[in-house]
C-alpha positions as CSV (number, residue, x, y, z in Angstrom):
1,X,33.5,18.7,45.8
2,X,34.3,20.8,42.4
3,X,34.3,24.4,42.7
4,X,30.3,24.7,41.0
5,X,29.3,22.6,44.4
6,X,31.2,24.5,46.6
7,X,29.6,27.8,45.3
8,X,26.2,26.7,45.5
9,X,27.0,25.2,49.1
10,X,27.6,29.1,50.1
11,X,24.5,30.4,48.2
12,X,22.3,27.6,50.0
13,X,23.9,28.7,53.4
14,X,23.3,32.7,52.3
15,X,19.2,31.4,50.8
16,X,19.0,29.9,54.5
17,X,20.3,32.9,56.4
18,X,18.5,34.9,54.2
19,X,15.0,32.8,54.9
20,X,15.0,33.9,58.4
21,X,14.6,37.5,57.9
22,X,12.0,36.9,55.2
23,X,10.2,35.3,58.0
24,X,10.2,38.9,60.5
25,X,9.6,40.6,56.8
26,X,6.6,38.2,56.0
27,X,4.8,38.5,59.4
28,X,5.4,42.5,59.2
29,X,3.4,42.7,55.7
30,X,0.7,40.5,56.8
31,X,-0.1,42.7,59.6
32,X,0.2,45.8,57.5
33,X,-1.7,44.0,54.6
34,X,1.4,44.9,52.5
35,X,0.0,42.1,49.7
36,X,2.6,43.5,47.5
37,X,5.5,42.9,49.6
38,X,4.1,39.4,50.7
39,X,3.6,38.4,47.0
40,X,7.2,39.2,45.8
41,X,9.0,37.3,49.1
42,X,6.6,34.2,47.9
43,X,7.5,34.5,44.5
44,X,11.4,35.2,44.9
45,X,11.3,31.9,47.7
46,X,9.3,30.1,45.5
47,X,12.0,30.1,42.6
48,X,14.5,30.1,45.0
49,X,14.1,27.7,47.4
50,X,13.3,25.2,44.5
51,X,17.2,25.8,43.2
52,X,18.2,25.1,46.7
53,X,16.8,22.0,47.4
54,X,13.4,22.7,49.5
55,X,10.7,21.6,47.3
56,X,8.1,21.8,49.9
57,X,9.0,25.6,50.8
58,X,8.8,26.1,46.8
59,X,5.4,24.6,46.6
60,X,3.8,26.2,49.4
61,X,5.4,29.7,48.6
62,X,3.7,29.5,45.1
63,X,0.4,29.1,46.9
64,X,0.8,31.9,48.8
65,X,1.7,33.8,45.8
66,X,-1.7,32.4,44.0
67,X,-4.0,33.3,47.6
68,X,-2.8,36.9,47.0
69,X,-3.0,36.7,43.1
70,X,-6.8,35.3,43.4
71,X,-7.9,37.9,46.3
72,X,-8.3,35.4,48.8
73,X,-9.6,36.1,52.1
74,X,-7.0,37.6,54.9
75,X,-7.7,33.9,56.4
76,X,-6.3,32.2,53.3
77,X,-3.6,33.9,52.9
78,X,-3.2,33.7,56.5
79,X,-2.8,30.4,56.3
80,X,-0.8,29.8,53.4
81,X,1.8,32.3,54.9
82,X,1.9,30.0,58.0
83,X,2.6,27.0,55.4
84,X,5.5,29.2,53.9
85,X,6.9,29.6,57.5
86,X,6.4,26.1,58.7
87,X,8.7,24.9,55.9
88,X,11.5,27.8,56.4
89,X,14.9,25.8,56.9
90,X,16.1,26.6,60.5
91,X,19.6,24.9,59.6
92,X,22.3,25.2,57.8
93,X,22.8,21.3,57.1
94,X,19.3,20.3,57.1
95,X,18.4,17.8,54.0
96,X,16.6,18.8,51.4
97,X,12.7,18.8,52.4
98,X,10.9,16.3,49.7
99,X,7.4,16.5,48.9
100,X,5.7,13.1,50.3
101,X,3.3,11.3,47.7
């Protein structure tokens, strides 16, 4: 493994680590309808979690980001913030999620 791939190994480990506070931190907006705060996690994970190898996580953060961005109803974004969570890594060492055709 070079030193570039050892790097991003401890990035992807700190992304994951950091993905389950964002979940606590998600939740807490939603119930304070903090669409500001829920807006910037989506967008920061949806760059991120591209670059780490959870495409599915990326996609559905970015429709979060556009249910807030279109004034969606609380149940949309409701459930595109459910999406976001669903796709969270739990693990460390779990694979990359890929998007199915």
């Amino acid at each position: 493994m070079t030193q570039f791939e050892q790097r991003m190994e401890v990035l992807r480990a700190r992304f994951i680590a950091r993905c389950r506070t964002e979940v606590s931190e998600l939740r807490g907006a939603f119930q304070q309808d903090d669409l500001t705060t829920l807006r910037r996690i989506g967008h920061s994970l949806a760059g991120n979690a591209g670059l780490f190898g959870f495409p599915r996580l990326s996609v559905r953060a970015r429709e979060l980001e556009d249910a807030i961005d279109r004034a969606r109803s609380a149940e949309d974004v409701r459930a595109n913030l459910d999406a976001v969570i669903a796709e969270m890594p739990d693990e460390p060492d779990r694979g990359p999620n890929v998007l199915e055709p």
